[in-house]
Structure formats: structure tokens, C-alpha cells
MARKOL-137756 format. One record per atom (N, C-alpha, C, O, CB): residue in three letters; x, y, z. Coordinates in steps of 0.001 Angstrom, whole numbers, padded with zeros to 6 digits, always signed. Glycine has a CB too. Layout:
! MARKOL-137756
ALAXYZ
...
This chain:
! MARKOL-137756
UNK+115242+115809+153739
UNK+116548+115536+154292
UNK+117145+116862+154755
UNK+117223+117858+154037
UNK+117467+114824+153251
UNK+117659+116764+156327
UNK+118323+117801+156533
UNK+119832+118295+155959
UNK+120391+117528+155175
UNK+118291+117720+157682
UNK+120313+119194+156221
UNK+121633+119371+156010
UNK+122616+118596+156345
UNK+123546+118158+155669
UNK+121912+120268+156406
UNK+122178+118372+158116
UNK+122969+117622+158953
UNK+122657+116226+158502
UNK+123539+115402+158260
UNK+122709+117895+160451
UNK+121832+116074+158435
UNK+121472+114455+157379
UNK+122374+113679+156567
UNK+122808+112527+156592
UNK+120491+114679+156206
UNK+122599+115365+155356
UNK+123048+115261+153889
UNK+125097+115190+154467
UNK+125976+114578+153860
UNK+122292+117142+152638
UNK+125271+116005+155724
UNK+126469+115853+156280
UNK+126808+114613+156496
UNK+127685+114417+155655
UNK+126585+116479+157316
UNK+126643+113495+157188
UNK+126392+112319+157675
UNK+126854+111213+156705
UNK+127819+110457+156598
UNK+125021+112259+157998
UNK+125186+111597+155750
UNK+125641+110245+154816
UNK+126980+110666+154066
UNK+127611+109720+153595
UNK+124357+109779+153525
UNK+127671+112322+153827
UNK+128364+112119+152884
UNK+129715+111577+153468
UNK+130498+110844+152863
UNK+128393+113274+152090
UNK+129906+112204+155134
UNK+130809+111713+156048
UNK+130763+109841+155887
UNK+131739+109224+155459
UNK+130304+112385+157653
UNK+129843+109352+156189
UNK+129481+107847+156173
UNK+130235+107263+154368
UNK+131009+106320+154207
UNK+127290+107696+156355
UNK+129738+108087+153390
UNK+130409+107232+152523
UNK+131646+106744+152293
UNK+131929+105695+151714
UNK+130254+107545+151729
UNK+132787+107999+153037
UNK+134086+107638+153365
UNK+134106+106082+153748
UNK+135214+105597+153524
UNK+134597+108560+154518
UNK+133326+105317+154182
UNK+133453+103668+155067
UNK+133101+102807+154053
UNK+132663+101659+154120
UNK+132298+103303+156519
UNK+133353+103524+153082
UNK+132573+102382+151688
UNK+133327+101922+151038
UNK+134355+102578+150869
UNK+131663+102891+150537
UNK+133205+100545+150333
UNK+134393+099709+149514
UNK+133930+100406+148259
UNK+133180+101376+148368
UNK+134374+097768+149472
UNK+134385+099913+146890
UNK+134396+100323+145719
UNK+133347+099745+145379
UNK+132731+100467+144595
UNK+135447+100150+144990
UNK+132705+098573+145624
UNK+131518+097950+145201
UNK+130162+098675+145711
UNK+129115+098937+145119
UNK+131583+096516+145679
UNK+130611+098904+147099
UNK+129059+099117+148041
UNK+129076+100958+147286
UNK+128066+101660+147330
UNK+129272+098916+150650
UNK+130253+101383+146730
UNK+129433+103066+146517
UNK+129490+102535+144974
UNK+129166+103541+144343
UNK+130517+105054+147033
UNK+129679+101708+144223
UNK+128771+101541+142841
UNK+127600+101678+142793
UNK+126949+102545+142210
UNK+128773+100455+142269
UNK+127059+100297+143789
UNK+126190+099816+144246
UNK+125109+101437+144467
UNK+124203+101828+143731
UNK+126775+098843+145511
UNK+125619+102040+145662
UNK+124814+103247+146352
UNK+124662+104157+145167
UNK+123533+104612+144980
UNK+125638+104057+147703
UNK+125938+104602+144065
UNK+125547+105395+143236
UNK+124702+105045+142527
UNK+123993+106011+142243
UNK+126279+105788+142678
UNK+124341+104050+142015
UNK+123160+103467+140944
UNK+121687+103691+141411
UNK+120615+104039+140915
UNK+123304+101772+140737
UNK+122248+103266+142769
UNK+120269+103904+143516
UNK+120089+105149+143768
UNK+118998+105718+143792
UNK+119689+103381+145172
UNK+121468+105775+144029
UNK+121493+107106+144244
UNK+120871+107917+142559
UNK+120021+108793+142723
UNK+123252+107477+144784
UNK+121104+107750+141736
UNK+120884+107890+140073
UNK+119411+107885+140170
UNK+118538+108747+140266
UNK+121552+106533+138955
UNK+119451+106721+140117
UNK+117622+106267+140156
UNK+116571+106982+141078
UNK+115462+107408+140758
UNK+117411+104662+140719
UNK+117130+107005+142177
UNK+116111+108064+143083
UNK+116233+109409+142737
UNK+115269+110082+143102
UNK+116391+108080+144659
UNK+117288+110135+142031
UNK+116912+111200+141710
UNK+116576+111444+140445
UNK+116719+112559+139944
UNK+117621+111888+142057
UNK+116184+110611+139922
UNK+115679+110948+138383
UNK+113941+110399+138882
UNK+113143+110740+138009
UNK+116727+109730+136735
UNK+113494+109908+139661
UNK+112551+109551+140111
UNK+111736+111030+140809
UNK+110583+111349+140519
UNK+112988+108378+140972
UNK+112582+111758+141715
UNK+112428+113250+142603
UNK+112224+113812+141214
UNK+111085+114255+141071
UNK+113950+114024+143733
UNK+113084+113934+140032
UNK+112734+115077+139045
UNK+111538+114718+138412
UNK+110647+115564+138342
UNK+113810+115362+137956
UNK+111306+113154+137749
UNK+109624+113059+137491
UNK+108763+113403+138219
UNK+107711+113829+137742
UNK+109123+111975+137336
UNK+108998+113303+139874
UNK+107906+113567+140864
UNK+107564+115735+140745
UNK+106519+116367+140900
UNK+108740+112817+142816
UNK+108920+116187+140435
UNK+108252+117738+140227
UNK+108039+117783+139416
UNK+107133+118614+139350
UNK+108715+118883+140372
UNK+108335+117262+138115
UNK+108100+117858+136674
UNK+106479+117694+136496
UNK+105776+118643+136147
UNK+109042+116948+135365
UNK+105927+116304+136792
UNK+104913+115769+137049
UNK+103786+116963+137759
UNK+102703+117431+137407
UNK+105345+114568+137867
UNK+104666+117140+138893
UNK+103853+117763+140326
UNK+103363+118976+139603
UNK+102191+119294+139406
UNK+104933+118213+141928
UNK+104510+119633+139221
UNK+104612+120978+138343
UNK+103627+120983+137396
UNK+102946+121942+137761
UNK+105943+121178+137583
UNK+103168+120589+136533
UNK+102507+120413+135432
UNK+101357+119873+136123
UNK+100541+120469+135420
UNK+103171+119602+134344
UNK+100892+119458+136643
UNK+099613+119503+137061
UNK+099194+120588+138147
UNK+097995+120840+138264
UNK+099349+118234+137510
UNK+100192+121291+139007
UNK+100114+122007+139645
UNK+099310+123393+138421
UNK+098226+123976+138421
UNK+101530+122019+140398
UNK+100371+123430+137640
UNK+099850+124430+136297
UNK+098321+124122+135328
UNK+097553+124893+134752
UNK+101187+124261+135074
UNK+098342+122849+135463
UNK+097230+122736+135049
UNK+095674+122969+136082
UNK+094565+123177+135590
UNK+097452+121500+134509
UNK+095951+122873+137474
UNK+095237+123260+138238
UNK+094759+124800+138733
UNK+093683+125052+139275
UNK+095663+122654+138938
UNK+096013+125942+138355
UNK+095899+126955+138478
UNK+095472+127243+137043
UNK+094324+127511+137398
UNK+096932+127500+139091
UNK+095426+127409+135756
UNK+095396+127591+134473
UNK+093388+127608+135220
UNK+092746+128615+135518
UNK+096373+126170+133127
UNK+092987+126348+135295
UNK+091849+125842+135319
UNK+091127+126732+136200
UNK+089991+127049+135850
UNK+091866+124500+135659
UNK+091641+127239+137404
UNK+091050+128456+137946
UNK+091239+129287+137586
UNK+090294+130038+137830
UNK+091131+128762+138869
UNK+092193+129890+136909
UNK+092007+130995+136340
UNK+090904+130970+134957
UNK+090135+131925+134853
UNK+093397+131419+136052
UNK+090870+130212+134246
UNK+089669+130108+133414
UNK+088152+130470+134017
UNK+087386+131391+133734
UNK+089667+128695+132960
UNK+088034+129349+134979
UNK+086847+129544+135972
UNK+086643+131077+136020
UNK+085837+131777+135408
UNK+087163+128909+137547
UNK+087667+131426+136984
UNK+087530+132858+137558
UNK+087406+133996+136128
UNK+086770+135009+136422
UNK+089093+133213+138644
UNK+087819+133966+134940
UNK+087516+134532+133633
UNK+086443+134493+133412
UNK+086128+135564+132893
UNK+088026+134097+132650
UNK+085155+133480+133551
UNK+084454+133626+133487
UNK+083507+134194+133768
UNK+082690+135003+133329
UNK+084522+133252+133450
UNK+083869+133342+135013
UNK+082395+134165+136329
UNK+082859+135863+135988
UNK+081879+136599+135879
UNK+082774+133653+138942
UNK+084122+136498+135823
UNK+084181+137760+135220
UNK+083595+138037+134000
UNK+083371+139226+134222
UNK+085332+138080+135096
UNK+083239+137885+133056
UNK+082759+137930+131955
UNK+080793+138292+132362
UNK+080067+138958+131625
UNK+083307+136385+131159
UNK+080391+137692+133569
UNK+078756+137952+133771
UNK+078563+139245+134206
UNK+079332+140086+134670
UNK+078018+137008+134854
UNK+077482+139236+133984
UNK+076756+140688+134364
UNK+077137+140748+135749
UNK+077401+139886+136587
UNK+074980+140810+134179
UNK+077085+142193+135759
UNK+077425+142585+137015
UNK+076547+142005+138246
UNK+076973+141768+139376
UNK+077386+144009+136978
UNK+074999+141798+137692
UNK+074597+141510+139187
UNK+074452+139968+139461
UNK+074115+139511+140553
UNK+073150+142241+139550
UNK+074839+138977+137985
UNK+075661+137837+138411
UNK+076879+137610+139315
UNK+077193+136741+140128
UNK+076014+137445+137465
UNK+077331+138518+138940
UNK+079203+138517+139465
UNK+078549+138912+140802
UNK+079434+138747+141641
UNK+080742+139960+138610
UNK+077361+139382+141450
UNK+077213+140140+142504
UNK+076594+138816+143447
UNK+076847+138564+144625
UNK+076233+141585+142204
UNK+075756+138122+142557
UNK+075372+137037+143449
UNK+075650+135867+143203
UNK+074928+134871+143264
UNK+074241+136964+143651
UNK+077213+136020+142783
UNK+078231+134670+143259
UNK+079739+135187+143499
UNK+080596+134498+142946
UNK+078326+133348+141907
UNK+080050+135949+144008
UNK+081015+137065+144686
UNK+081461+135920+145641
UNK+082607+135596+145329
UNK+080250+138680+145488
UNK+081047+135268+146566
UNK+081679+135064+147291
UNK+082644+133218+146723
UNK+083763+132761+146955
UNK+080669+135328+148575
UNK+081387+132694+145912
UNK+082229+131744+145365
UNK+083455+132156+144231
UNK+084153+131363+143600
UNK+081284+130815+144787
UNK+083476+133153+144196
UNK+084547+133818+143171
UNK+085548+134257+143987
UNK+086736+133938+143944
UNK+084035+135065+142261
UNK+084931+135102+144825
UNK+086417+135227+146319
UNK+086846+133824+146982
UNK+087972+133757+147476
UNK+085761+136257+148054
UNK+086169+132925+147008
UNK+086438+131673+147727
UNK+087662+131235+146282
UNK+088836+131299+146647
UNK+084692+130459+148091
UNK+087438+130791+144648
UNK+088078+130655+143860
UNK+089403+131570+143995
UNK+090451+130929+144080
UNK+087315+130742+142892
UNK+089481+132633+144020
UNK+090146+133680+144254
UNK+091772+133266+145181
UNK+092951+133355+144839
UNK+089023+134637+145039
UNK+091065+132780+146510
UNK+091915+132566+147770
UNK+092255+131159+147265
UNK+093432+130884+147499
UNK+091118+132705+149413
UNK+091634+130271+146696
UNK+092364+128626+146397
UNK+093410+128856+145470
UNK+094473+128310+145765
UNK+091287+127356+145629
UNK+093378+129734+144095
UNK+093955+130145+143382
UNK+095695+130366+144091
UNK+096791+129846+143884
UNK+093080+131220+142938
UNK+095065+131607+145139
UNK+096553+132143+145641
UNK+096872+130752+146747
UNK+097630+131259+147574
UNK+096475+134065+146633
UNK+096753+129895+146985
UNK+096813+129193+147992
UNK+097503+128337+146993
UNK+098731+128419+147019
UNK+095564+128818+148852
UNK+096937+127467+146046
UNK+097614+127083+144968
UNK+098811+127211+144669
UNK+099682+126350+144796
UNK+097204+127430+144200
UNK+098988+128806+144055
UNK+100322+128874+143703
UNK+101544+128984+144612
UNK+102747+128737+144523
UNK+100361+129811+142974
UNK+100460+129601+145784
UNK+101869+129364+147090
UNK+102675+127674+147585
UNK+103833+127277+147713
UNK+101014+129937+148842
UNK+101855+127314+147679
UNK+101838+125423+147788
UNK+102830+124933+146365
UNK+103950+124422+146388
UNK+099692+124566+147520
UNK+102191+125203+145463
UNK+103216+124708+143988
UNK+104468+125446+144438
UNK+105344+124719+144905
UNK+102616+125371+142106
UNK+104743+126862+144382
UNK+106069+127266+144547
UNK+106861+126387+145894
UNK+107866+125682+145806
UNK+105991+128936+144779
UNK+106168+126646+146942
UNK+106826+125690+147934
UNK+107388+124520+147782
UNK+108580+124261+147947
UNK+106135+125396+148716
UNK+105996+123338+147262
UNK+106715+121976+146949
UNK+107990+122360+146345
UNK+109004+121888+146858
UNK+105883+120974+145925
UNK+108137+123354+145061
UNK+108873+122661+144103
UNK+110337+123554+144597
UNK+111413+123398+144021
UNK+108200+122814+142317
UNK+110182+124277+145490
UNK+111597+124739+146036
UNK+111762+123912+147188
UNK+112766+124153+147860
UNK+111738+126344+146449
UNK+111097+123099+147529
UNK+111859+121638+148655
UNK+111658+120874+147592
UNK+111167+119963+148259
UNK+110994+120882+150380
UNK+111626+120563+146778
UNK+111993+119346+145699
UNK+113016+119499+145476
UNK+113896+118677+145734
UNK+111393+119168+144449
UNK+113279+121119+144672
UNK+114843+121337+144322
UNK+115836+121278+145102
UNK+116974+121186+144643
UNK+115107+122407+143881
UNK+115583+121321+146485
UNK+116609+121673+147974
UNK+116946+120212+147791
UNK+118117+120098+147428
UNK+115780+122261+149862
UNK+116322+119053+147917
UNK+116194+117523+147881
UNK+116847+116890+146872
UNK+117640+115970+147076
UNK+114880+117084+147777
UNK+116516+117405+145575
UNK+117506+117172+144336
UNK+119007+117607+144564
UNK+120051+116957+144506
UNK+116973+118020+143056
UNK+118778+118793+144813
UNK+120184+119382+145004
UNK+121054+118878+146377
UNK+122193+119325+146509
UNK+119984+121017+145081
UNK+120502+117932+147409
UNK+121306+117645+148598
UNK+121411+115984+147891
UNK+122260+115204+148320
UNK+120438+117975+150416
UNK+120782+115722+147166
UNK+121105+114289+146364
UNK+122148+114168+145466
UNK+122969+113269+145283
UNK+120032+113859+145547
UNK+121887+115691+144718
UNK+123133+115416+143823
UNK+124569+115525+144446
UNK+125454+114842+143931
UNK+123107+116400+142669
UNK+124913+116449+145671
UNK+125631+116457+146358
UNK+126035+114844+146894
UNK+127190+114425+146981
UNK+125172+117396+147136
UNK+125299+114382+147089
UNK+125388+112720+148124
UNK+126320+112166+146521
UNK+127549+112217+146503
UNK+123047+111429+148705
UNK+125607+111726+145433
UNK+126049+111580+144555
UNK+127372+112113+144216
UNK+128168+111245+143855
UNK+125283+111798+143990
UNK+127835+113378+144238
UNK+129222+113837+144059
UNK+130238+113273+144561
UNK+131227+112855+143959
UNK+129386+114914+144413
UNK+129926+113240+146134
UNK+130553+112413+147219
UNK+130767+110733+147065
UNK+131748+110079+147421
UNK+129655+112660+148429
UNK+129761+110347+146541
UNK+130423+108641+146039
UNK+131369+109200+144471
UNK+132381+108563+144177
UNK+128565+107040+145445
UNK+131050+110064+143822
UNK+131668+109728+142617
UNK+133103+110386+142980
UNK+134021+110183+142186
UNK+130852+110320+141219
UNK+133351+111191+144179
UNK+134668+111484+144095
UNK+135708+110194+145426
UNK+136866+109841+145204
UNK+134691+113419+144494
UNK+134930+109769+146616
UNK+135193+108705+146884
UNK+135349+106963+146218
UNK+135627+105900+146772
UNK+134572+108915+147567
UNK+135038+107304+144878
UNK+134920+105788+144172
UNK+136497+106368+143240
UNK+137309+105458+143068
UNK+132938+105328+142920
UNK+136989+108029+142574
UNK+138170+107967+142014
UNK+139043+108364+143347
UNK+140188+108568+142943
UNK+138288+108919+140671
UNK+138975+108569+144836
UNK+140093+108616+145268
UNK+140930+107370+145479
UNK+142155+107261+145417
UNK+139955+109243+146235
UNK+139479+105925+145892
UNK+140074+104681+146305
UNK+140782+104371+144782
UNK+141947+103976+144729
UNK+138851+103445+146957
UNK+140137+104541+143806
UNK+140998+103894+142540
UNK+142397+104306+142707
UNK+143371+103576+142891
UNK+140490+104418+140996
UNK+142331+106162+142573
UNK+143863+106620+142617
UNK+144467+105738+143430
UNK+145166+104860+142923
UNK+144168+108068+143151
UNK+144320+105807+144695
UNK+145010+105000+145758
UNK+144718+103241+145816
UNK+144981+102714+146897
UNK+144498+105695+147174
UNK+144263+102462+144850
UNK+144120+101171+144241
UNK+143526+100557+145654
UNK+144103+099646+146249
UNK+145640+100442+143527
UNK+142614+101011+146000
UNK+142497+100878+147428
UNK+140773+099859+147237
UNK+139955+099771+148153
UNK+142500+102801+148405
UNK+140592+099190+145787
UNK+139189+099113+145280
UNK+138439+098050+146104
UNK+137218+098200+146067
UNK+139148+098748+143710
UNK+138957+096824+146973
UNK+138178+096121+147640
UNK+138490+096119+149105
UNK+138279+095087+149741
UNK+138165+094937+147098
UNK+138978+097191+149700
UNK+139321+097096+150971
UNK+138218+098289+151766
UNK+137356+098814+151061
UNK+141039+097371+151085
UNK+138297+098574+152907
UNK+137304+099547+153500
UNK+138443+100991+153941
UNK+139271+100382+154619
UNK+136372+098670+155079
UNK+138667+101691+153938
UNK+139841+102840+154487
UNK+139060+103229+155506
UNK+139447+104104+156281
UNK+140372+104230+153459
């Protein structure tokens, strides 16, 4: 979701009765507790995938030198997935957080549009 996206819907919730942003906050809830299983998840296997090359790669370090010499390149190939790995994990999980964080925003926006209509008893009409 873009910015201008996250602008939109929060502009758009202004057109909402008291029911329809209950309604939106409850899915709004649910989809982002859904985004945080999807990194926590992502994360942890992401870690378990790098952990696992780095073991690998411990090893093949551990052989004689003229082992390590004639499998060098599958160890440089391990090497580059490794860093490729952790670049990809850091990425996902800083657009996960950008996504969480423009959700929880959307969310703010119904929960402060659901107490302005109350203040203003405004609960089944559209403003």
C-alpha cells in the first residue's frame, strides 16, 4: 500500500456511519494481526534458513584445506545465497513493518472517526 493509498482510505473513512467503521475496524484488527503472524512466521524461518547456512558453511570450513579447495566454489556459491538471504529477510520485513504501520494508522483513523461521530451523536447518519 502506497502512502497516497493509505491517504485515501483514511480521507474515505470520513463517509462512514458508526456501524460500517465498527464493521471496517474489526477487519481492519484481523488483517493486521494476520501481517504480524505473516513476519513473525516469515522471520523465523527466514532465521532458520540463514542459521542452516551458516552451519553448512562451518563446516565445509572445518575440511582440510585441499577439501575446502575442491569445493570452493560451492562454498562461494553458499556464501552469496547466505548474503542474498539476509538481504531479502531484512527487506521483506521492513515492507511488512511499513504495511503494519500504514494499517495501524488506517485503524487510528476509524477509531478516532467512530469517537468524533459519538461526541457529535452523529452514530447512524453519514456526515
Amino acid at each position: 500500500m502506497s502512502s497516497q493509498e493509505t491517504s485515501k482510505m483514511i480521507a474515505d473513512i470520513g463517509t462512514l456511519t458508526l456501524d460500517d467503521l465498527r464493521k471496517f475496524l474489526l477487519v481492519a484488527k484481523e488483517k493486521i494481526q494476520v501481517y504480524i503472524d505473516i513476519l513473525s512466521e516469515s522471520t523465523a524461518d527466514a532465521h532458520r534458513s540463514e542459521e542452516e547456512a551458516r552451519s553448512t558453511i562451518a563446516l565445509y570450513e572445518r575440511f582440510p584445506a585441499e577439501h575446502q579447495e575442491e569445493h570452493k566454489q560451492l562454498l562461494d556459491s553458499l556464501v552469496g545465497i547466505l548474503d542474498r538471504l539476509v538481504v531479502c529477510r531484512a527487506d521483506g520485513e521492513k515492507q511488512l513493518h511499513e504495511f503494519i504501520a500504514e494499517s495501524v494508522n488506517i485503524e487510528r483513523a476509524c477509531i478516532k472517526q467512530i469517537e468524533e461521530l459519538i461526541a457529535n451523536d452523529e452514530t447512524g447518519r453519514y456526515i
